[in-house]
C-alpha positions as semicolon CSV with decimal commas, in nm:
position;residue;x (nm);y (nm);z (nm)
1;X;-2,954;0,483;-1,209
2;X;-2,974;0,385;-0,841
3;X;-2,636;0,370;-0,627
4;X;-2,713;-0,031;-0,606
5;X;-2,754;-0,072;-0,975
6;X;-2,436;0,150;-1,034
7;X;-2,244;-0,107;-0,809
8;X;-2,344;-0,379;-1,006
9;X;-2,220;-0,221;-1,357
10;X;-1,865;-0,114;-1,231
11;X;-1,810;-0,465;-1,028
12;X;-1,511;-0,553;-1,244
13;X;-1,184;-0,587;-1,166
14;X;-0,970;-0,336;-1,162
15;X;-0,632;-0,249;-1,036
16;X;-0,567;-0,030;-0,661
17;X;-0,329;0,208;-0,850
18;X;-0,039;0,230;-0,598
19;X;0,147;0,260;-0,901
20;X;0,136;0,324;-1,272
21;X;0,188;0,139;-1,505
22;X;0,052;-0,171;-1,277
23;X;0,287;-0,465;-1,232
24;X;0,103;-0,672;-1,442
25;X;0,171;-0,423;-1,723
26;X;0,505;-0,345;-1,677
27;X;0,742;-0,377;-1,989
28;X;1,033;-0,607;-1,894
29;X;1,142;-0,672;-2,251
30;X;1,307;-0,312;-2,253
31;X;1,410;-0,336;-1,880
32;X;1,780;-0,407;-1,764
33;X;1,935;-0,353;-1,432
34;X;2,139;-0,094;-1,546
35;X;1,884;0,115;-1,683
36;X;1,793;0,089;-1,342
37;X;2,069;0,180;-1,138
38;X;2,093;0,481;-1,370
39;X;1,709;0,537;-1,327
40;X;1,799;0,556;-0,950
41;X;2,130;0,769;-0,965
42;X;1,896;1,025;-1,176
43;X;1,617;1,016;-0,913
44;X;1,859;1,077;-0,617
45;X;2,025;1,419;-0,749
46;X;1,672;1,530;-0,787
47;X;1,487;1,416;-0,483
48;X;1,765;1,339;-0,194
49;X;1,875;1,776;-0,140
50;X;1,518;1,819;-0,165
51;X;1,262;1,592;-0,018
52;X;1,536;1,307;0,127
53;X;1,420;0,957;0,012
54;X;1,185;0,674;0,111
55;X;1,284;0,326;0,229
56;X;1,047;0,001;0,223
57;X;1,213;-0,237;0,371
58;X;0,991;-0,617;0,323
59;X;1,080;-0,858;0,616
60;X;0,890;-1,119;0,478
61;X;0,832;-1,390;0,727
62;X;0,511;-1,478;0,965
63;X;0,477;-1,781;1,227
64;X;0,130;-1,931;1,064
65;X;-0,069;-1,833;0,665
66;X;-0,335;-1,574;0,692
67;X;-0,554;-1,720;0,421
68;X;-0,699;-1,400;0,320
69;X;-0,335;-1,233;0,254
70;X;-0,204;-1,131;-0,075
71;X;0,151;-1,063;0,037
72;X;0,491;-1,201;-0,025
73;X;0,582;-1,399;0,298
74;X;0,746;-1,692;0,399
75;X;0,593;-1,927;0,647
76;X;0,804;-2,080;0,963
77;X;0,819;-2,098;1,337
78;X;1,210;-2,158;1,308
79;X;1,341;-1,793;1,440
80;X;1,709;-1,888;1,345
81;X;1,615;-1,724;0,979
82;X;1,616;-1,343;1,134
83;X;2,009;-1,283;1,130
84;X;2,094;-1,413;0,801
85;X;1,809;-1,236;0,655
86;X;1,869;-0,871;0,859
87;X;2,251;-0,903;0,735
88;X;2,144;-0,976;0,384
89;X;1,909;-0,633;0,387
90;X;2,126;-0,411;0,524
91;X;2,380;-0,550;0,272
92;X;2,131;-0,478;0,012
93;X;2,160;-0,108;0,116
94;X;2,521;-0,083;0,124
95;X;2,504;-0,180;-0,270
96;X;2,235;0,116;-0,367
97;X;2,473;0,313;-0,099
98;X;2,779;0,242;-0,310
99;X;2,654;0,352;-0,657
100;X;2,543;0,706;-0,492
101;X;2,711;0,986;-0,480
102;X;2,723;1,105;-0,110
103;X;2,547;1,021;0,187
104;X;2,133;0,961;0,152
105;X;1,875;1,190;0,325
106;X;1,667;0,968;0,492
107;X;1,253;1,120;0,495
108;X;1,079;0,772;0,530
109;X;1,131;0,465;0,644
110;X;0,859;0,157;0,654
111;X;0,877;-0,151;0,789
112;X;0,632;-0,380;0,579
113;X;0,595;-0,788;0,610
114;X;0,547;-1,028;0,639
115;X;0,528;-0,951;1,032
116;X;0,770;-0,744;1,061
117;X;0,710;-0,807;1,505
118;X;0,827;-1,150;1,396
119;X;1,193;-1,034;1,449
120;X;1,307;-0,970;1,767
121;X;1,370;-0,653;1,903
122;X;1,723;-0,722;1,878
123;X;1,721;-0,815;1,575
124;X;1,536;-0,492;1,453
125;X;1,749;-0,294;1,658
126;X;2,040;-0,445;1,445
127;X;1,842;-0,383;1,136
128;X;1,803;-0,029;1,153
129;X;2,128;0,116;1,304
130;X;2,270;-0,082;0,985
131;X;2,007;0,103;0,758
132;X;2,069;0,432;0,934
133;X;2,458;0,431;0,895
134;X;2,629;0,647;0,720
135;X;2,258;0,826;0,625
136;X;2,112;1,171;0,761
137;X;1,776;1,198;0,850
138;X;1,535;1,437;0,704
139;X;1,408;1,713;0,973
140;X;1,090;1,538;0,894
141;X;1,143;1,214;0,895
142;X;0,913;0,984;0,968
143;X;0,941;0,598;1,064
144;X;0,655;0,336;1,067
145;X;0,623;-0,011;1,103
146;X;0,341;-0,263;1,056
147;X;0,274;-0,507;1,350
148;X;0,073;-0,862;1,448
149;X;-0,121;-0,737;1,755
150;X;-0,113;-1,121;1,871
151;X;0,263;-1,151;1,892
152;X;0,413;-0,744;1,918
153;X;0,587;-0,693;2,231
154;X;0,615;-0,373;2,452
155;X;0,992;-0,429;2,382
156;X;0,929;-0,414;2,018
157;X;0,735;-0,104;2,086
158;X;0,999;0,048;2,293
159;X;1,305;-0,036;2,124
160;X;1,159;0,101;1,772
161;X;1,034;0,411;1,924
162;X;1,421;0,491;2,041
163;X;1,501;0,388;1,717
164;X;1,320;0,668;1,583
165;X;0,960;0,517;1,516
166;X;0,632;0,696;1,571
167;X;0,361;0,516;1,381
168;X;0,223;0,185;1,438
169;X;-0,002;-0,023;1,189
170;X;-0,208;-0,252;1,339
171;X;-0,342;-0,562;1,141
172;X;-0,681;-0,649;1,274
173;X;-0,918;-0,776;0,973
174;X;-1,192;-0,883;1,214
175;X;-1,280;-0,921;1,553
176;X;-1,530;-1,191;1,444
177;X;-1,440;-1,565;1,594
178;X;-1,575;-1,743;1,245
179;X;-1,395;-1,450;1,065
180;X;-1,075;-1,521;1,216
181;X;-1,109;-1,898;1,162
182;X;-1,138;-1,890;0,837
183;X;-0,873;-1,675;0,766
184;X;-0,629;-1,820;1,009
185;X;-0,579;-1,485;1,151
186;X;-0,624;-1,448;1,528
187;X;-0,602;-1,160;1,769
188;X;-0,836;-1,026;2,088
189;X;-0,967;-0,728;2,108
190;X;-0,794;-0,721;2,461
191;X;-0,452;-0,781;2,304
192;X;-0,543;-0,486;2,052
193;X;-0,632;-0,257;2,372
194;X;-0,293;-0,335;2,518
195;X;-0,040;-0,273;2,202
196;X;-0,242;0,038;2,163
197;X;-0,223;0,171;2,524
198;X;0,112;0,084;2,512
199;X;0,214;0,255;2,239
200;X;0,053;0,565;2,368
201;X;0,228;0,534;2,697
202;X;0,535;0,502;2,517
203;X;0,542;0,805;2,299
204;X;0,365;0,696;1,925
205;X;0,202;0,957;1,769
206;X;-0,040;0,804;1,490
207;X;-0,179;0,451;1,515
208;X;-0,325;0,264;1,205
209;X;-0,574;-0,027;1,257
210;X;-0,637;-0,183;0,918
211;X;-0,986;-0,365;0,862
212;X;-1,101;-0,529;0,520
213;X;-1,453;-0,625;0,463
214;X;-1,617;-0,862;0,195
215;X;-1,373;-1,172;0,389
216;X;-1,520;-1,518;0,403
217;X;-1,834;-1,592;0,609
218;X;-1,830;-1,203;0,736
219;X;-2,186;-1,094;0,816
220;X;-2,357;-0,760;0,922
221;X;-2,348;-0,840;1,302
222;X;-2,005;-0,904;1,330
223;X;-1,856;-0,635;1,146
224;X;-2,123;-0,347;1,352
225;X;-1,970;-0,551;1,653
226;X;-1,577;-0,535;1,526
227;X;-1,608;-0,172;1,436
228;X;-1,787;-0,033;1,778
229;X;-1,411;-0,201;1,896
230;X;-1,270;-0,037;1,686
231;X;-1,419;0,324;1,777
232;X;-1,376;0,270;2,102
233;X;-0,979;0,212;2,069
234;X;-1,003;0,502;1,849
235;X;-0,689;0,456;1,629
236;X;-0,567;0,759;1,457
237;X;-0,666;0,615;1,063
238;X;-0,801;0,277;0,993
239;X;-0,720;0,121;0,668
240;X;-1,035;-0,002;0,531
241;X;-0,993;-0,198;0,247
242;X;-1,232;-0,445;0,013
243;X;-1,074;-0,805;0,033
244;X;-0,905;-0,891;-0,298
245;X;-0,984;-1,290;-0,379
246;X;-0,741;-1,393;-0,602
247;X;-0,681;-1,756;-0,530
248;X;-0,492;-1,814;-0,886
249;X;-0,222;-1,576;-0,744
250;X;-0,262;-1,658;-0,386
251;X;-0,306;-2,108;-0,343
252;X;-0,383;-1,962;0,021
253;X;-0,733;-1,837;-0,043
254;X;-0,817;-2,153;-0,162
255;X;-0,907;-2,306;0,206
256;X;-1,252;-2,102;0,106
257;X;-1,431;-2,092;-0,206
258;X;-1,648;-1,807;-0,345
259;X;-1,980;-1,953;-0,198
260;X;-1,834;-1,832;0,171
261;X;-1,829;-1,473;0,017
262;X;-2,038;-1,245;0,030
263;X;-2,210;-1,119;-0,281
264;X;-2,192;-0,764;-0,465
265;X;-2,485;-0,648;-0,269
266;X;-2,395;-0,798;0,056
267;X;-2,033;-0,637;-0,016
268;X;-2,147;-0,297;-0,072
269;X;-2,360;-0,315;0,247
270;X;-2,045;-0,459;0,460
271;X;-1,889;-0,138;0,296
272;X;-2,157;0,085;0,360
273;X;-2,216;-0,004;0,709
274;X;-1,847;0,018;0,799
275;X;-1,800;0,349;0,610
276;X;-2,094;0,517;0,775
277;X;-2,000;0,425;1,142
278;X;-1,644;0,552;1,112
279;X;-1,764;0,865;0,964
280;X;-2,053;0,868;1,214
281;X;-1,764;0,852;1,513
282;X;-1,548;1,173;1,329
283;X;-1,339;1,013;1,103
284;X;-1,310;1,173;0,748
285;X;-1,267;0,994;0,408
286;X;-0,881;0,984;0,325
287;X;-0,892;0,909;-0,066
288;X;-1,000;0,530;-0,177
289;X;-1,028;0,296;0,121
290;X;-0,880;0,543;0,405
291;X;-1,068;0,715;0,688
292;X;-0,878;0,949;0,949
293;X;-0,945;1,152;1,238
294;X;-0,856;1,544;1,147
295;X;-0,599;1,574;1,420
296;X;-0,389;1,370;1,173
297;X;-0,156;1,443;0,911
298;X;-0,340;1,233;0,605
299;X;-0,617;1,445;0,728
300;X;-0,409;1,773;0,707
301;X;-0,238;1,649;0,337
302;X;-0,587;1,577;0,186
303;X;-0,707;1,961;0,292
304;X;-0,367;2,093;0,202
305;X;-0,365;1,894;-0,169
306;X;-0,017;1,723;-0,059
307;X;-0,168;1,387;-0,006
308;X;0,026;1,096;-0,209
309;X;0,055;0,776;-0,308
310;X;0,281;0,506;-0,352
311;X;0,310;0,123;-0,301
312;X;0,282;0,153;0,082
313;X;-0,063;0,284;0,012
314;X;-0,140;0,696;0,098
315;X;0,122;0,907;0,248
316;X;0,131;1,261;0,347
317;X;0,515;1,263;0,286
318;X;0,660;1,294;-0,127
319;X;0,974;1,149;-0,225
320;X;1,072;1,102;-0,556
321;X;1,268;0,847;-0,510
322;X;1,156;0,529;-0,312
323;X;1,412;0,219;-0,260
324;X;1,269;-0,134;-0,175
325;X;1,452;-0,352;0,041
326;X;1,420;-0,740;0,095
327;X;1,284;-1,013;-0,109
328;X;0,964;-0,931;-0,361
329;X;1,016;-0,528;-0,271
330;X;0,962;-0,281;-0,536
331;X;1,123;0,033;-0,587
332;X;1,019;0,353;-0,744
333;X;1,261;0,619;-0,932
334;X;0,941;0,803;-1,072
335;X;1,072;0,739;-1,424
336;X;1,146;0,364;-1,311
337;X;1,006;0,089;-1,097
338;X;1,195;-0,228;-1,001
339;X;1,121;-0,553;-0,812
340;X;1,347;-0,745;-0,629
341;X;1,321;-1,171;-0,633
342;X;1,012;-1,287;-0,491
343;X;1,183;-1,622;-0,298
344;X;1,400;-1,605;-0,006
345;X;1,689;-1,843;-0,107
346;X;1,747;-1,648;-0,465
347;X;1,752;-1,303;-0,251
348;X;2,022;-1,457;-0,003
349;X;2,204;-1,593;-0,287
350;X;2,199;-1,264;-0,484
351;X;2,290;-1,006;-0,241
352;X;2,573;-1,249;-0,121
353;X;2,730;-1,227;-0,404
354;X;2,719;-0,856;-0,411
355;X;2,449;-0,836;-0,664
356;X;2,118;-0,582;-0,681
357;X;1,864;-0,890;-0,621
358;X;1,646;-0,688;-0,875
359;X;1,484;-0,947;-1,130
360;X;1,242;-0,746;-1,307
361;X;1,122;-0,365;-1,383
362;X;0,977;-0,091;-1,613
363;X;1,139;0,220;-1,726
364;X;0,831;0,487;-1,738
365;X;0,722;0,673;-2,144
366;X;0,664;1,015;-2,197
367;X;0,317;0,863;-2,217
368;X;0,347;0,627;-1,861
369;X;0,481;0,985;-1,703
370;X;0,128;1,165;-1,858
371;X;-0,124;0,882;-1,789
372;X;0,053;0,866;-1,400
373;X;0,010;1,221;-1,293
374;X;-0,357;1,260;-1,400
375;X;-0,438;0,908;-1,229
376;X;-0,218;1,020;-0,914
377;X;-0,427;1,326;-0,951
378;X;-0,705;1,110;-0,933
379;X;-0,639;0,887;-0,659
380;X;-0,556;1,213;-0,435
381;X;-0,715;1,462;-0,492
382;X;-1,047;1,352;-0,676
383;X;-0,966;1,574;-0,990
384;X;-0,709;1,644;-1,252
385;X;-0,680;1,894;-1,535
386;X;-0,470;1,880;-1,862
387;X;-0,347;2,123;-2,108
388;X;-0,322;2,131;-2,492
389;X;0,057;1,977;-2,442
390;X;-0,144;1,630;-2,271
391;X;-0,361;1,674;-2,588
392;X;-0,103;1,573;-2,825
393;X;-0,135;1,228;-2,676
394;X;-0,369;1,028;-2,912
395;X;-0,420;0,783;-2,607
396;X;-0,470;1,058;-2,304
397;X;-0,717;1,224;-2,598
398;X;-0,867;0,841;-2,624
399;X;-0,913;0,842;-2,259
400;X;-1,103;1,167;-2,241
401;X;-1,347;1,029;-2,528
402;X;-1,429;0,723;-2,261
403;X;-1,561;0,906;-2,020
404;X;-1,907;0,975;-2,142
405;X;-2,098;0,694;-1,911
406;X;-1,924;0,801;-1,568
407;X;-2,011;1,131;-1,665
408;X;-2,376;1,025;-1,760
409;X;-2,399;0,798;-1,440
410;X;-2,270;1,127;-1,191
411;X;-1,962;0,989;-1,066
412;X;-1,769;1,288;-1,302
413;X;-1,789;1,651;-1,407
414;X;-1,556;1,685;-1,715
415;X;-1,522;2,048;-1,840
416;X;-1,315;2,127;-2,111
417;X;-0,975;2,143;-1,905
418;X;-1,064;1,954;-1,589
419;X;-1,248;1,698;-1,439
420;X;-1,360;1,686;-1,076
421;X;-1,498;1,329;-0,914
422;X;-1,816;1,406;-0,758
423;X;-1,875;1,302;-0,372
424;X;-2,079;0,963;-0,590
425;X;-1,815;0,871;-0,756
426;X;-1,557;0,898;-0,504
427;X;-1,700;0,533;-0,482
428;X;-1,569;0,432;-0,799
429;X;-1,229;0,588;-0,831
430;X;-1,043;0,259;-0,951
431;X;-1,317;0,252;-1,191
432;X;-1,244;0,587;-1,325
433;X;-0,869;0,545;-1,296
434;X;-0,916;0,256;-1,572
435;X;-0,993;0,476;-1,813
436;X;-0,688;0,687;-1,773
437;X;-0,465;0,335;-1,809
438;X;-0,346;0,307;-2,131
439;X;-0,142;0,009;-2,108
440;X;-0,472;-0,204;-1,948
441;X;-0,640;-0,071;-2,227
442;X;-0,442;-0,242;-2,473
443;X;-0,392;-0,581;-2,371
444;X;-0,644;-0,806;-2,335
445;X;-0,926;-0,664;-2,134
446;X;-1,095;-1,004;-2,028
447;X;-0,757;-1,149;-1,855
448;X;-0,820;-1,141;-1,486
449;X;-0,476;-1,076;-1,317
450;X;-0,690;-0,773;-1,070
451;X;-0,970;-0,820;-0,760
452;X;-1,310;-0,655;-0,746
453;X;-1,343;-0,250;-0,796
454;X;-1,611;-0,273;-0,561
């Protein structure tokens, strides 16, 4: 079977696995915030004398709608909303702070949006000496923020970088003028050049640029022309991700309809082309969706086998135990996952009254536990092996017995303890993540809730 007609089979939906079980799956009939808090006191004995701990923290609010986005945010130009909302996070922290037992090691720390470059430099100042109180810091800790090219400020730059900061994400899309119409999102590539060189002047050691292809009215020419940018700036890792239309969860995406998409084919080539510069220009394939240069540290973590995954997307750093922050963020105890309220006025109300603004979770099976280290495996390292202990699990056994067509179509080698992903099917990881997910497997199979594998 050709590569084109392969596309065409797997072109279902499918999930992007920065967790498992999947949100949609989660079990929040047998969820309670307790269970969490004690999911989280468990995690932190484990992980903090060890690895330290991860913080997301979701500042969720943006000046104008990027059509395309599938994030929680809040839409205003009215600025007054920063200090109410800064105080309410780092009161947020001071709850999880007061249900642990001594002080929390600190390994990473992400500032996620939302534009986070919304806030003012000030204001994030403010944020993060709150969030680094009464914490230590991990002798590898590492800080990183994502940014709006169009509106991030050398101060911002500056004052997060003596905050502790080092990486930068970038959110570019496309260069393309008709690209950037559609999607309401707008940035130069002269406004690019200057965040980036001043970033560099200032001290950052790894900048992301993230890119999606397959957006509305995107064409050949325009993404050859965005990406020659692109090399040229030559970020550290560009995110390069498939755009996920999913206008019943996002009204946003409704300003364009699927005829201003491109198809499967026309996809895959947007994909192709994109994926063959950036290798073409030294960067290396970082997992699903993830190129880097090998002077950086995904680079290093994929070649080492330490690369990892969690809802911030790949990460060379582990933690065990990773606490969301901020309205809609979701937190991870390994054995738990919990998401706070998704609107702004229930998270103010919440945290004001001294409560966890957690609304709903999942506490993770034996079986969750089994069926999320071999699709970890998976997503990271393009192989996973099992032992006769995994085979007592009539649905990880089920799972193995569903592999016959990606083994017959190449993108698997399955020998009797181990699989390996072949350099084919690295295309199609989702694809062979799904069979691995139990809990997708037993609801109803033809309810969309996921975007395009492919």
């Amino acid at each position: 079977m050709t590569e084109q007609n392969l596309i065409q089979k797997y072109a279902v939906a499918a999930p992007r696995y920065t967790s498992y079980p999947t949100v949609p799956y989660w079990d929040e009939t047998s969820f309670s915030k307790e269970k969490w808090i004690n999911a989280v006191k468990s995690s932190f004995e484990l992980s903090n004398t060890n690895s330290g701990i991860s913080l997301y923290i979701h500042l969720p609010y943006c000046e104008s709608l990027c059509t395309y986005c599938g994030c929680n945010t809040r839409i205003t130009k009215n600025h007054e909303v920063e200090k109410p909302y800064i105080k309410a996070v780092a009161k947020e922290w001071q709850l999880y702070k007061n249900i642990l037992p001594h002080k929390p090691v600190i390994k990473e720390l992400h500032l996620g949006g939302g534009t986070p470059t919304f806030f003012s430099p000030q204001h994030l100042k403010n944020l993060i000496e709150a969030i680094l109180k009464d914490c230590n810091l991990h002798p590898e800790a590492e800080f990183s923020f994502e940014a709006h090219p169009a509106n991030t400020t050398e101060a911002h730059l500056k004052t997060l970088y003596q905050l502790g900061f080092k990486r930068l994400s970038l959110g570019i899309q496309d260069f393309d003028e008709k690209v950037q119409e559609i999607i309401n999102r707008y940035q130069s590539v002269e406004q690019v050049n200057l965040v980036t060189q001043q970033a560099r002047n200032i001290g950052y050691t790894s900048i992301n640029y993230d890119l999606i292809y397959g957006l509305p009215l995107q064409s050949k020419k325009g993404l050859l022309a965005t990406i020659n940018e692109v090399i040229l700036l030559k970020p550290d890792r560009i995110a390069y991700y498939g755009y996920a239309h999913v206008p019943w969860v996002k009204p946003g995406q409704r300003k364009f309809t699927e005829a201003h998409l491109p198809n499967t084919q026309e996809r895959q080539e947007l994909y192709e082309l994109g994926r063959n510069m950036l290798t073409e220009a030294g960067y290396v394939e970082i997992g699903m969706d993830h190129f880097a240069l090998k002077s950086d540290s995904l680079y290093k973590a994929q070649i080492e086998g330490n690369l990892h995954r969690n809802f911030m997307g790949y990460t060379h750093q582990y933690t065990q135990l990773m606490i969301g922050l901020g309205v809609s963020a979701i937190s991870d105890s390994w054995d738990g996952f919990a998401q706070n309220v998704k609107k702004v006025e229930d998270y103010l109300a919440l945290v004001n009254a001294n409560e966890i603004p957690v609304f709903k979770g999942h506490i993770l099976t034996k079986e969750d536990l089994l069926m999320r280290k071999h699709i970890l495996n998976l997503m990271c390292k393009s192989q996973t092996s099992w032992s006769a202990l995994d085979l007592m699990n009539d649905n990880f056994v089920d799972s193995l017995n569903c592999l016959h067509d990606l083994e017959a179509d190449g993108l698997i080698v399955k020998h009797e303890n181990f699989l390996q992903v072949t350099k084919l099917g690295e295309r199609f990881l989702r694809n062979i993540c799904v069979v691995f997910d139990a809990r997708l497997r037993q609801k109803d199979l033809e309810t969309v809730v996921f975007s395009q594998a492919n």
